[in-house]
GUPALO-875520 format. One line per field, with one value per residue (C-alpha): residue number from 1; chain; x, y, z; residue in three letters. Coordinates in steps of 0.1 Angstrom, whole numbers, plus 5000, padded with zeros to 4 digits. Layout:
REM GUPALO-875520
resi c(NUM; ...);
chain c(A; ...);
u c(X; ...);
v c(Y; ...);
w c(Z; ...);
resn c(ala; ...);
***
This chain:
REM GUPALO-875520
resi c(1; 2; 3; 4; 5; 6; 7; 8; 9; 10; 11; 12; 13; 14; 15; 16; 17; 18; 19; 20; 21; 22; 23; 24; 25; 26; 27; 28; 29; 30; 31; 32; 33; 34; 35; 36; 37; 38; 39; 40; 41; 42; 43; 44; 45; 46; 47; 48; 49; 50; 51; 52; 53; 54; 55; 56; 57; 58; 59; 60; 61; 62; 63; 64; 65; 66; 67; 68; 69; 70; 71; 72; 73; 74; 75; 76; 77; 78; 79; 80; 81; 82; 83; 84; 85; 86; 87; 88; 89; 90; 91; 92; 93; 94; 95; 96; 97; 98; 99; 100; 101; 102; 103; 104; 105; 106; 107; 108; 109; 110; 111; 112; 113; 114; 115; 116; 117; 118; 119; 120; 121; 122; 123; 124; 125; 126; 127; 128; 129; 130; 131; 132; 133; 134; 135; 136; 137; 138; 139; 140; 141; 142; 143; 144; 145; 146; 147; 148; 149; 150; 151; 152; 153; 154; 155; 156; 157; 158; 159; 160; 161; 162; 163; 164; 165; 166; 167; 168; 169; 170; 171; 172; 173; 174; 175; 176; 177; 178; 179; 180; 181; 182; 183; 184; 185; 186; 187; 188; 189; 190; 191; 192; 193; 194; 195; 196; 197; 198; 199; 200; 201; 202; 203; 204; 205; 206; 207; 208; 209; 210; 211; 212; 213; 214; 215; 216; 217; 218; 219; 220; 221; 222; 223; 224; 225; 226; 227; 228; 229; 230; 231; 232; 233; 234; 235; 236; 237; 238; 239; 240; 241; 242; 243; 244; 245; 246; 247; 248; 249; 250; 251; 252; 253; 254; 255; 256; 257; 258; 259; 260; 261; 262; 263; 264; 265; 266; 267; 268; 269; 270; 271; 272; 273; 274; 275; 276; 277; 278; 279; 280; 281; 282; 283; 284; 285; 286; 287; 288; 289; 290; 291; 292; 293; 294; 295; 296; 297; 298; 299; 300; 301; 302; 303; 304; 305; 306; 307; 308; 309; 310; 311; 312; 313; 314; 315; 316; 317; 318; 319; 320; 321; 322; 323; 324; 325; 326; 327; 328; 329; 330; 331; 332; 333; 334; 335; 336; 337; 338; 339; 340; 341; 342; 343; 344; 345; 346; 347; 348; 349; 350; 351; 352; 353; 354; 355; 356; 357; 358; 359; 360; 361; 362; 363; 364; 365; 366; 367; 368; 369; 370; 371; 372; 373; 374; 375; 376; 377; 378; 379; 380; 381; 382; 383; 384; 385; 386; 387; 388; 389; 390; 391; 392; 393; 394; 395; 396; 397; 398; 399; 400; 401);
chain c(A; A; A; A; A; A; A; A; A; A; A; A; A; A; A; A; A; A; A; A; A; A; A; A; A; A; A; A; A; A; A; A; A; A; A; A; A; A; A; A; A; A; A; A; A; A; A; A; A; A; A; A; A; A; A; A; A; A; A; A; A; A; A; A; A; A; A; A; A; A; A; A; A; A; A; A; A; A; A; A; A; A; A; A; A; A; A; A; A; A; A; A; A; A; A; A; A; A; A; A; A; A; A; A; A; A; A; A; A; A; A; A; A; A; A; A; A; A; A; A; A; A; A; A; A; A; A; A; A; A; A; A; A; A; A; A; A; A; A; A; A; A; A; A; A; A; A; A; A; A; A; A; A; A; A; A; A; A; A; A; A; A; A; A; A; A; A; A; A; A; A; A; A; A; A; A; A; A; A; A; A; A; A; A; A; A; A; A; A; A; A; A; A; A; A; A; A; A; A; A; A; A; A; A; A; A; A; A; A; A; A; A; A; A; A; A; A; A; A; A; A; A; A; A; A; A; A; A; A; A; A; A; A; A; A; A; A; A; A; A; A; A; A; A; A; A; A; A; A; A; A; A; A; A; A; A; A; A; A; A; A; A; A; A; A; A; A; A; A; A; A; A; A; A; A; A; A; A; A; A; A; A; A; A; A; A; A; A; A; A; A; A; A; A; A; A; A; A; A; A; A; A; A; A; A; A; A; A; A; A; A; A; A; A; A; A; A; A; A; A; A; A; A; A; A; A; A; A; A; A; A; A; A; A; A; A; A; A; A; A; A; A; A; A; A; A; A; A; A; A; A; A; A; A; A; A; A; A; A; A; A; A; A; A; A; A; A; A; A; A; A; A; A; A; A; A; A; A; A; A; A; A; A; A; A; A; A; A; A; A; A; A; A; A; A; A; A; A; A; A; A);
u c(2652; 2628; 2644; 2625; 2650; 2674; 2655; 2670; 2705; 2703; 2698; 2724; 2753; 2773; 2771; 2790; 2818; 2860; 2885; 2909; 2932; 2961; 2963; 2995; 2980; 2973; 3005; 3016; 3051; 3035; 3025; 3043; 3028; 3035; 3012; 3012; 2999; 2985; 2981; 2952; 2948; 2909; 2898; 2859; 2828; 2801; 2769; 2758; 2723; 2700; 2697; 2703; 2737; 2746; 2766; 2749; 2728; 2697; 2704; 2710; 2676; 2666; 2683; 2671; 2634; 2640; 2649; 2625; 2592; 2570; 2568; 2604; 2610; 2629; 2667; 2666; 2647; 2671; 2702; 2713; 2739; 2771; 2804; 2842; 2865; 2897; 2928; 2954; 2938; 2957; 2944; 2959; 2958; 2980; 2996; 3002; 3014; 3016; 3044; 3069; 3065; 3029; 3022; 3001; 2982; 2996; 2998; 2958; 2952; 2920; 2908; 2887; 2868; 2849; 2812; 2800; 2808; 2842; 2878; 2897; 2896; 2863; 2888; 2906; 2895; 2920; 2901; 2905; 2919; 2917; 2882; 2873; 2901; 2894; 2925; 2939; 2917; 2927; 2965; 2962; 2944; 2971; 2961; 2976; 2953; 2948; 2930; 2926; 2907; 2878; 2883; 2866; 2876; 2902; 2938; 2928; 2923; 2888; 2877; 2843; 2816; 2787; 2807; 2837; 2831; 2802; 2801; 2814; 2842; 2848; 2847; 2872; 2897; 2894; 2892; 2928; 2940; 2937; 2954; 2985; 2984; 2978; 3013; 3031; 3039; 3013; 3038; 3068; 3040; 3034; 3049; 3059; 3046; 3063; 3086; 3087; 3106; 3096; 3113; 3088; 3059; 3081; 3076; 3047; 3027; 2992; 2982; 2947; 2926; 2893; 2875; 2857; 2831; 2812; 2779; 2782; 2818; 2803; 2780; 2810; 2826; 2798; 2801; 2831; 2820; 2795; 2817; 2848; 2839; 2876; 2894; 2881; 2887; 2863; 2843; 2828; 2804; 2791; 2757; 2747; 2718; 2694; 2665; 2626; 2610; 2606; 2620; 2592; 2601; 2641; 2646; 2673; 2655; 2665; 2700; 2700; 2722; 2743; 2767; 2800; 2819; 2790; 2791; 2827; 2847; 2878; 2873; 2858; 2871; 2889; 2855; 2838; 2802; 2783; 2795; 2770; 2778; 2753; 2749; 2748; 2760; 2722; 2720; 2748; 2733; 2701; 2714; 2743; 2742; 2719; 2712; 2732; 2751; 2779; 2803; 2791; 2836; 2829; 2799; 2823; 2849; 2825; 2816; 2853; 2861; 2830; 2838; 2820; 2795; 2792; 2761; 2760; 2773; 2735; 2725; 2747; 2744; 2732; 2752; 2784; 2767; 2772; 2756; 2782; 2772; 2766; 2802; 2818; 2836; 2847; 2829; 2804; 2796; 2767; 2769; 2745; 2735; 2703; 2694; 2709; 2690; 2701; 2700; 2664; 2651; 2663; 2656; 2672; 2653; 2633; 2644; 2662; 2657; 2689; 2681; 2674; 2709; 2723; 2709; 2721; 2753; 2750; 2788; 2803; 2820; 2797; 2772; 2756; 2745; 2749; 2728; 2755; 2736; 2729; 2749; 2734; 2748; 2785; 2795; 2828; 2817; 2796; 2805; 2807; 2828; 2855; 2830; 2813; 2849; 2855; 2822; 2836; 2871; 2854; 2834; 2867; 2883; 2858; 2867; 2909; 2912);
v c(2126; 2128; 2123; 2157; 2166; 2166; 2197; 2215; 2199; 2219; 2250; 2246; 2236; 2258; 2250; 2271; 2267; 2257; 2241; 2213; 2241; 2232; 2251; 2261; 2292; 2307; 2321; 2354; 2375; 2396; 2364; 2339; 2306; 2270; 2245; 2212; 2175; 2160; 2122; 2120; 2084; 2076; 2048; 2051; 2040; 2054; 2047; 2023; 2049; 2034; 2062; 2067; 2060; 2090; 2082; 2110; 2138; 2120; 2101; 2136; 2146; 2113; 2117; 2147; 2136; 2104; 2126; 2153; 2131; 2132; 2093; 2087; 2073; 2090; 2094; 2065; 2043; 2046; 2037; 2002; 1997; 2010; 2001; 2003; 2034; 2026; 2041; 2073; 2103; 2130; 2165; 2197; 2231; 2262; 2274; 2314; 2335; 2370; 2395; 2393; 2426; 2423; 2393; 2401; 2369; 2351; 2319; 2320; 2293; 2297; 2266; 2273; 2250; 2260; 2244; 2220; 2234; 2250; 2244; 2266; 2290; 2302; 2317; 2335; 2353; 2363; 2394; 2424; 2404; 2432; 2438; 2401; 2375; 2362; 2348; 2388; 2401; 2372; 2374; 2416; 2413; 2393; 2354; 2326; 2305; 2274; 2265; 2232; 2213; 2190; 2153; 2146; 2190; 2209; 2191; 2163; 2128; 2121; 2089; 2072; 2097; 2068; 2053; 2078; 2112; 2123; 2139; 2122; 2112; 2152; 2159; 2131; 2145; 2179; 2165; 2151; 2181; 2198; 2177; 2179; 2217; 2217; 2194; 2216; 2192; 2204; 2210; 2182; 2160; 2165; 2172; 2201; 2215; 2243; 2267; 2277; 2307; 2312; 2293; 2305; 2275; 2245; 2246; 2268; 2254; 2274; 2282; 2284; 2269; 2287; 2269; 2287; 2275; 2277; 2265; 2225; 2236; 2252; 2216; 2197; 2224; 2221; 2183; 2188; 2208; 2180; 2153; 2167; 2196; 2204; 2203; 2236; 2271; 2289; 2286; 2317; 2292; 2312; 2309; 2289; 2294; 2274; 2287; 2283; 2291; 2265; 2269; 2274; 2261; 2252; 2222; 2204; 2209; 2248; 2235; 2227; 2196; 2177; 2149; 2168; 2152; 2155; 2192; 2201; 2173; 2197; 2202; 2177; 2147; 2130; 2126; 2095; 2084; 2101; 2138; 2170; 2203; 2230; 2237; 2267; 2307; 2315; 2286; 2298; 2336; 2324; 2305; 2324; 2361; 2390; 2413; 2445; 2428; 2415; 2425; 2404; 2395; 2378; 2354; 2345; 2338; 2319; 2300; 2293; 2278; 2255; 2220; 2189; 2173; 2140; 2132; 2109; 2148; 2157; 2118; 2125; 2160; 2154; 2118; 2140; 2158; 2149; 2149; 2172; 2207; 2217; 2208; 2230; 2260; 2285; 2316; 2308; 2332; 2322; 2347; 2346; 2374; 2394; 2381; 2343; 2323; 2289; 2294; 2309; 2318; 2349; 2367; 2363; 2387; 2373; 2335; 2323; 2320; 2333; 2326; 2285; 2287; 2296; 2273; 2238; 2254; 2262; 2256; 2282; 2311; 2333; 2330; 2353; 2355; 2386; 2393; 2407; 2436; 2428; 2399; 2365; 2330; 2338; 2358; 2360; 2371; 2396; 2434; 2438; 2407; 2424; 2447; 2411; 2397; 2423; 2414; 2386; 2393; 2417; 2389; 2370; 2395; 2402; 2365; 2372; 2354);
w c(2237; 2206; 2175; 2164; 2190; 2155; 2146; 2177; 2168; 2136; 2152; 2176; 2158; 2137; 2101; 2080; 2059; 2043; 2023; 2041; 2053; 2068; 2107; 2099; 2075; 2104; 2115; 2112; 2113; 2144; 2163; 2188; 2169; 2168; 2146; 2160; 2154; 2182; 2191; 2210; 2223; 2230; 2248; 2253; 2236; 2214; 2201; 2170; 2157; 2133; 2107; 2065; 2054; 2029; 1999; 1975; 1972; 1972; 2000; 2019; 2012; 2026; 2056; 2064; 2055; 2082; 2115; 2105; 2099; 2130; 2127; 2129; 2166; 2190; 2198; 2223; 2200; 2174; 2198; 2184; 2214; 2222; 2204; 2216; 2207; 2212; 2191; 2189; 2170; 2147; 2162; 2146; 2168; 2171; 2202; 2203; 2232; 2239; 2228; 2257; 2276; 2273; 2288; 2321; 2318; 2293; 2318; 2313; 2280; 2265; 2248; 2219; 2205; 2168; 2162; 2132; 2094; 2108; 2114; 2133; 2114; 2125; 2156; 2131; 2101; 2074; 2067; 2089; 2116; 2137; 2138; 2135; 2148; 2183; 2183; 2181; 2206; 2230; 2225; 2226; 2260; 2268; 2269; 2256; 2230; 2218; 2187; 2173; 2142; 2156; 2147; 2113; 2102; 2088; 2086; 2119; 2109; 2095; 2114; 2099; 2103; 2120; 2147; 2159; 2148; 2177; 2206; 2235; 2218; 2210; 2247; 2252; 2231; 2247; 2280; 2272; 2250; 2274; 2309; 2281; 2282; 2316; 2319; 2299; 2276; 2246; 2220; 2235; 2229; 2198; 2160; 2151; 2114; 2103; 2127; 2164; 2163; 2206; 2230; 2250; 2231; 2238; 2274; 2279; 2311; 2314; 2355; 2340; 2317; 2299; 2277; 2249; 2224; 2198; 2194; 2186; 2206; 2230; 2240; 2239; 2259; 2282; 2287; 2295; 2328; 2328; 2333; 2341; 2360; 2382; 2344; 2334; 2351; 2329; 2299; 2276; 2257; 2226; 2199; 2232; 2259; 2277; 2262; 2275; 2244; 2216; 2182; 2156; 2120; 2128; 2117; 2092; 2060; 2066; 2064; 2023; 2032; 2005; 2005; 2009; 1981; 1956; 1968; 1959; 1948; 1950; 1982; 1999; 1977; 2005; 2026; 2033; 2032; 2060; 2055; 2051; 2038; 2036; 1995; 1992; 2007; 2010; 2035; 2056; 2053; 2070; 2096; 2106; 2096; 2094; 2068; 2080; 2101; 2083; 2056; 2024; 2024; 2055; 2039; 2011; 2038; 2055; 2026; 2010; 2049; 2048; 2067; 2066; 2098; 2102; 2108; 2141; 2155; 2150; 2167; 2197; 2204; 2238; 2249; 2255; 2286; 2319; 2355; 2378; 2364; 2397; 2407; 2381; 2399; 2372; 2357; 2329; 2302; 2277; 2248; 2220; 2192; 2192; 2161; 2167; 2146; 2156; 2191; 2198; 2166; 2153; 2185; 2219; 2241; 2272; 2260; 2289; 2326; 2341; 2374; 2365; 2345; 2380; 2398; 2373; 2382; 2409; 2420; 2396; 2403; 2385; 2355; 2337; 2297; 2271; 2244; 2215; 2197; 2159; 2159; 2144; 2153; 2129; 2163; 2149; 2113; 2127; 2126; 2162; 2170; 2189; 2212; 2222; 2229; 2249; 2271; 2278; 2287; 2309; 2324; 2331; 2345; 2380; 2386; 2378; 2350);
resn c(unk; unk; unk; unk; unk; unk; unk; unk; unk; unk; unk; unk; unk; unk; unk; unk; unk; unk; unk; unk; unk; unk; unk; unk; unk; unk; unk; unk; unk; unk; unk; unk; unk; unk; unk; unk; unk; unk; unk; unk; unk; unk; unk; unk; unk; unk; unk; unk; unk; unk; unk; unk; unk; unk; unk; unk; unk; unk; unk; unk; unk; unk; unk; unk; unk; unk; unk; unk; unk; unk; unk; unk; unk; unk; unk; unk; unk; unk; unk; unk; unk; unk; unk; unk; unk; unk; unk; unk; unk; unk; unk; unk; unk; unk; unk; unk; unk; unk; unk; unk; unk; unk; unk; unk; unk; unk; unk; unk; unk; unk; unk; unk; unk; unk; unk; unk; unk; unk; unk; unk; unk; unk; unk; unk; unk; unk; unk; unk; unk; unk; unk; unk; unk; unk; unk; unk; unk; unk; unk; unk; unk; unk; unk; unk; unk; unk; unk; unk; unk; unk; unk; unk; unk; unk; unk; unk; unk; unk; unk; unk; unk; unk; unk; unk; unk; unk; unk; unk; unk; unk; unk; unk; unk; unk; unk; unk; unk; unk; unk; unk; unk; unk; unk; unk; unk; unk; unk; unk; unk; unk; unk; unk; unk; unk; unk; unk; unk; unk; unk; unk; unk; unk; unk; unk; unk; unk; unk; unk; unk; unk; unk; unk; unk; unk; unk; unk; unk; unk; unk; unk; unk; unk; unk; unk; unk; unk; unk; unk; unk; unk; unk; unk; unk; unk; unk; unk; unk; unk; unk; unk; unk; unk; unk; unk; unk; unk; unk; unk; unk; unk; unk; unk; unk; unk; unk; unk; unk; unk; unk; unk; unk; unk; unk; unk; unk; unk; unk; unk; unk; unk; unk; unk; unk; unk; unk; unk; unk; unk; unk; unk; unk; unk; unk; unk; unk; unk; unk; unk; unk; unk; unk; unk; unk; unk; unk; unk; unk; unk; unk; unk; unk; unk; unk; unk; unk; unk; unk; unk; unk; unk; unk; unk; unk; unk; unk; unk; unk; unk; unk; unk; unk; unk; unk; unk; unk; unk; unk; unk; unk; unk; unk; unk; unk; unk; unk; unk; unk; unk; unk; unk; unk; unk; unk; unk; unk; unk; unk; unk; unk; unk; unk; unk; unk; unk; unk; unk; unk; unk; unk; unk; unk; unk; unk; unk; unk; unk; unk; unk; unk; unk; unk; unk; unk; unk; unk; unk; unk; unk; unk; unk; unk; unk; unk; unk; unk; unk; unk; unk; unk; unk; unk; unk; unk; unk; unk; unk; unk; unk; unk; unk; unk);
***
C-alpha cells in the first residue's frame, strides 16, 4: 500500500465543507426528530504513521508535498507501530421517524454515514430540502434514519487528529452505534439535546439496519461489511466503486489544503494541530461539482458547512477494511455520478468490473452499481439528487427492504 496510494485517498474522500453546527439545527416542525449525544466507548488500537505534523499553512503545503513525492516510502513503511485506543467518545446524531399513518417501513433504520469535509449535514441540506435532503426522501418513502457527526466533525468530540481520528476507529464507532440501535436503546442511551416531542423515538427498535455512505463514509461503511459482515442488512455506499482504471492527475495537491484554524479562525478556532480544510469554493467546485450540474446556492452551502479531516484519515484509509466481504448477506448498491471526479476521474463509464464486484461479495443478496446522470462526487448537491435516491430505494426494495 504505496504511500502514492494517498493520491487515491484524496480522490475518494469527500472534502467539502461547514461551520461547527450543532445536529440539533436539523429539526424541523414537519419532522418526528430527536438530537442526541452519544457515549461511544472504544476499546481498540490504531496506528502511530510517520508523516508532517501540521501546525500552519506552510506546514500544509508540506504535508501534502511529503505523501505526494514519488520518493516518499510507502504506507507500510511509514507504519511506526500500533498504539492503544481505549476511552468513551461524544458522538452526536439525529434520530427521525416517519409520520404515523405512513409508516410502511419505518422499522427499516438507515445508517448514514457522511464522507471527509462534512458533518451531517451533507444528509440534509437546508435549501430546497425537497429536492435535495436525503434525509426527506428517506423519511417520505417511509424509513426511519439515522444521522450522526463523525468523531473529529460537526458538534462530536474532536479527539487528536494523528492517533485517534482514523479509520478503524470510525468503523468501531459505527460498528457499536449501531448494535445500540439495533437494541433499541439508541436514544435511552444517550442525552437528549433539545425536545422529543414522539414517544415513538424513545423506544424505537429498528428490524433492519441499512447502512448508507458517503465516499470516505461509504469505506468505513464498507469495513464495516468487512469485518462485521452479519451487523449490516444493507448498504447503498455512494461517490464509491471499485474502479479498474487508474486515476490520472488526482492527487492531494488538487485539494488546495490549509491548516483549518489558519483558514477560518471563526470557524475552526477550536481545532487542533493536524486538521485540513480545503481553502477555497473553487477547490470544492472541482472536486465535487460540475458545471451545469448544480445550483451555484448549493456550492455556497457546501462551502459555509465545510468540516475539517484529520489527516491520519488519509494514512488509514484502507486499515479499517476487513477480510469477510464474501460473508456479507445484504443488498449492496455502489452509486457514483457520471461526472464523479473523485471516484474515477470525472467520468464513470466502463470503469468498473461489475461482475468482479460480485464475486468479492459474493455472499450478498444482490449487488449491482448506478451511474447517476450529470451528477459529480456532491451526490447530494447535485440537481438530480432525489431521482438517484430513488434508484436506490428502488434497489432496496426487490430485496424487501
Amino acid at each position: 500500500m504505496a504511500s502514492k496510494l494517498i493520491a487515491f485517498v484524496a480522490a475518494a474522500l469527500a472534502i467539502t465543507a461547514g461551520e461547527a453546527s450543532p445536529t440539533a439545527g436539523h429539526n424541523s416542525h414537519k419532522r418526528s426528530c430527536v438530537q442526541i449525544e452519544v457515549p461511544v466507548p472504544i476499546d481498540t488500537t490504531a496506528i502511530r504513521w510517520q508523516q508532517p505534523r501540521v501546525d500552519n499553512n506552510i506546514d500544509a503545503v508540506d504535508w501534502v508535498r511529503f505523501h505526494t513525492t514519488r520518493t516518499t516510502p510507502n504506507n507500510t513503511e511509514l507504519m511506526m507501530g500500533r498504539i492503544p485506543i481505549k476511552g468513551t467518545f461524544k458522538i452526536t446524531g439525529q434520530l427521525c421517524v416517519p409520520p404515523k399513518g405512513a409508516a410502511a417501513r419505518s422499522d427499516i433504520l438507515h445508517v448514514a454515514t457522511h464522507g471527509a469535509g462534512f458533518d451531517s449535514r451533507y444528509w440534509d441540506a437546508e435549501i430546497k430540502r425537497e429536492e435535495y435532503s436525503y434525509v426527506d426522501a428517506a423519511l417520505a418513502e417511509g424509513y426511519s434514519i439515522f444521522t450522526y457527526d463523525r468523531l473529529g466533525t460537526g458538534s462530536s468530540e474532536k479527539p487528536d487528529p494523528y492517533d485517534v481520528v482514523q479509520v478503524n476507529i470510525q468503523v468501531e464507532i459505527l460498528r457499536y452505534l449501531t448494535e445500540l440501535a439495533r437494541s433499541g436503546k439508541l436514544v435511552s442511551a444517550s442525552k437528549t439535546l433539545g425536545d422529543c416531542p414522539d414517544k415513538r423515538l424513545k423506544t424505537y427498535k429498528p428490524s433492519k439496519i441499512v447502512h448508507v455512505g458517503h465516499s470516505l463514509g461509504s469505506i468505513i461503511s464498507v469495513g464495516l461489511i468487512t469485518n462485521y459482515p452479519t451487523e449490516s442488512d444493507g448498504l447503498i455506499a455512494t461517490g464509491f466503486v471499485m474502479t479498474n482504471i487508474p486515476l490520472p492527475g488526482l492527487n492531494l495537491a488538487t485539494w488546495g489544503f490549509e491548516y483549518a484554524p489558519e483558514n477560518d479562525p471563526v470557524l475552526f478556532g477550536d481545532r487542533k494541530s493536524g486538521t485540513l480544510v480545503p481553502a477555497t469554493k473553487s477547490n470544492m467546485q472541482l472536486n465535487f461539482l460540475r458545471k451545469g450540474t448544480f445550483e451555484p446556492a448549493l456550492l455556497d452551502y457546501a462551502w459555509k458547512i465545510r468540516q475539517p479531516v484529520a489527516v491520519s484519515e488519509f494514512a488509514s484509509l484502507l486499515s479499517g477494511f476487513g477480510t469477510q466481504g464474501a460473508l456479507f448477506k445484504g443488498p449492496l448498491h455502489m452509486v457514483v455520478g457520471e461526472n464523479d471526479y473523485g471516484a474515477c476521474g470525472g467520468d464513470c463509464t466502463g470503469t468498473y468490473d461489475l461482475e468482479l464486484i460480485k464475486a468479492t461479495y459474493k455472499g450478498a443478496a444482490d449487488v449491482d452499481v448506478h451511474i447517476q446522470p450529470k451528477t459529480g462526487h456532491g451526490l447530494t448537491l447535485s440537481t438530480n439528487a432525489t431521482a438517484g435516491y430513488q434508484v436506490s430505494f428502488d434497489f432496496l426494495h426487490k430485496s424487501g427492504l
